[in-house]
Structures are given as C-alpha cells and as structure tokens.
N, C-alpha and C positions, 0 to 999 in steps of 0.2 A: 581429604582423606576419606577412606572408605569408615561409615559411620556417624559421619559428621554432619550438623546440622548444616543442613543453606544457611548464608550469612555466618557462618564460621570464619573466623581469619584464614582458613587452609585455601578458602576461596576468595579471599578478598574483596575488592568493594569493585565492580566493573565499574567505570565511566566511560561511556562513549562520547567522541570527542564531535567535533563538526566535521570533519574529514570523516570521521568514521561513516556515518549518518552521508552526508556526501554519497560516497562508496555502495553504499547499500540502500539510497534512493536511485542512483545511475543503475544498480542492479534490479531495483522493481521496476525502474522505468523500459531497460531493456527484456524482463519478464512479460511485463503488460504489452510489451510491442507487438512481443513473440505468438500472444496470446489473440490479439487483435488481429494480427496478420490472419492468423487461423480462420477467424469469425468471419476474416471478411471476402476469402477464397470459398467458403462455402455457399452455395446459393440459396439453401436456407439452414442456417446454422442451424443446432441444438437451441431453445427455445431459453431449457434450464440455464445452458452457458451464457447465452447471452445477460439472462437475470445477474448469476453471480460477477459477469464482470461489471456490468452496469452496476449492481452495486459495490466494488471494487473503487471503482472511480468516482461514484458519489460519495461515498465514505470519505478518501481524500478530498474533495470537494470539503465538506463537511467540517473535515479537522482543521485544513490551510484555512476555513472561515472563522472558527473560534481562534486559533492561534493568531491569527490575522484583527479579530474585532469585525470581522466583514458580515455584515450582513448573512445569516442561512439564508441561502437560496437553492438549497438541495435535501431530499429527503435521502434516508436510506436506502431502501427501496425502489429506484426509479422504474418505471416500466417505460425503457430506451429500445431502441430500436439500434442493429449494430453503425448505422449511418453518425447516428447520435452518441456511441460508445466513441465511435472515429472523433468528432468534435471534439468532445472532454476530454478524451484523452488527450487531442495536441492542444487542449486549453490549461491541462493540468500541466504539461511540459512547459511552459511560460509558466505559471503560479509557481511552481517548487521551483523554478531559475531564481525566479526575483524573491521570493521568499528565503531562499540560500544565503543566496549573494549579500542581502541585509542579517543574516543572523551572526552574531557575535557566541563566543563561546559563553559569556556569561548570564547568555537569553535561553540557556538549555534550561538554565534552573528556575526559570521565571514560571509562576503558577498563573496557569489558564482555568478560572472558572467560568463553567458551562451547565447548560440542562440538557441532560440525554432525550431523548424521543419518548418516552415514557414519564418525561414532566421532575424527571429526579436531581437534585441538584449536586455537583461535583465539582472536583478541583485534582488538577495534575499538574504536570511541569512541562515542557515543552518536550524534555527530552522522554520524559513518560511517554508522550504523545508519538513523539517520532519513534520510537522502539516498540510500541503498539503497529502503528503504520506498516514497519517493514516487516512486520510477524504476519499480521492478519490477511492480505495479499494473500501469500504463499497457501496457506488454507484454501481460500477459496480458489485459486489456478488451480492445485490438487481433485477442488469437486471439479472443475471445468475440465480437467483432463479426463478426468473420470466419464463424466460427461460426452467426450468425445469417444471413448473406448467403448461407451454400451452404445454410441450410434455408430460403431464399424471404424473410425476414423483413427488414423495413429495423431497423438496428440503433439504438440509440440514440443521438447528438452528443456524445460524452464528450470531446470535446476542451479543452484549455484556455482557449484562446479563447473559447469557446462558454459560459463558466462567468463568464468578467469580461464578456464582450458583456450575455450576460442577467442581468446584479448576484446569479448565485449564488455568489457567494464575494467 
C-alpha cells in the first residue's frame, strides 16, 4: 500500500525459487548472447563495450567461484579481448548448467563467505547472490547499449520483454 514501509506485510516476504532463478539466468544468458552477437559483427567494437561485458562475465566468473569454493581465477576487471568475451561466455554456459543442475532449493539459503576485491570480508546466501547476478547484468547491457548509440550503431532489444514476446526464454 501506498505509504507503507518496504518489508511491510502489504509486500510480503519475496522468495525466489530455483525455477525462478532458472528463468532469469536462461534470460541473461539469452541477453549476454544478444550482446556478444553485437561485439562480434563489429570489426572494431566500441572499446568501452567491450570493457563492460568483459566485466559482465568476469563477475559471473567470480561469484560461480565463491559459490562453488573454486578457486578466484578472474578479476573484475579483465582487459579481454571480444575473441576472449566469446570464450567465457560459452565457458560460463557449461558453469551455470552444472552449477543449476546440483542446486537443491535448500542451497539458496546456504551462507557464502567471501573477501571482495578491496580485502573486505562478507557473507551472503546463494540466493542473495543469484538475485545480485541477474540485476547487475542488465545495468551494465544498458551502458553497453548506450555505448553503442553514441558510436552510431542501433544497439541490440535486450529487454525482458523482448525475450518472453519472442519465446527466447
């Protein structure tokens, strides 16, 4: 209701389920495709674009390794090449399969602690984690479109909409 705090009962408690989460990595994965398609029909992308996806995919990189225990073997920040955005990207399509396929509903609520890149130490839940994941994306496609609009180029439809309109996801 109008007036009412967040976390009010009028809003109830969201829980996103594994299906949910499912649904809207199938939808970033089909964004990031759209997005890479883009990068890789240009013969020299936008320099900035490339930055933001690359770190797009190093970030998932990133979280699938604390969630996982795996080893960091990626910074935020990578300075990739879109040859190299192509890689991780279909290396990340195998990680979030097999990482799916083993999650139980009851691993949403499991606490991942980690040290961010600045040395600080923290703790989340899986499901924190994945509902970061599929927000932060979308931000960064938005500079990348953007991106593509001040070099002349019409950017890709990444919208959500655009993904259940045309039965990609």
């Amino acid at each position: 209701m109008a007036g009412e705090p967040h976390g009010s009962p009028a809003f109830g408690t969201p829980i996103m389920t594994i299906s949910d989460f499912q649904h809207l990595l199938r939808y970033n994965h089909w964004a990031n495709s759209q997005i890479l398609e883009e990068l890789m029909t240009r013969g020299q992308p936008p320099k900035r674009a490339v930055i933001w996806f690359a770190h797009i995919l190093a970030a998932e990189h990133l979280w699938l390794d604390r969630m996982t225990d795996a080893p960091l073997n990626h910074v935020v920040w990578p300075d990739w090449e879109v040859y190299e955005c192509d890689e991780h990207f279909h290396e990340l399509e195998n990680r979030w399969r097999e990482f799916i396929e083993n999650l139980r509903e009851a691993d949403l609520d499991r606490e991942v602690k980690y040290v961010n890149t600045q040395g600080d130490a923290f703790s989340n839940t899986v499901r924190e984690i994945l509902t970061h994941l599929v927000l932060h994306a979308p931000h960064h496609r938005g500079q990348i479109n953007a991106e593509f609009r001040a070099e002349g180029f019409t950017p890709p439809w990444v919208d959500y909409i655009q993904a259940v309109r045309t039965k990609q996801i």
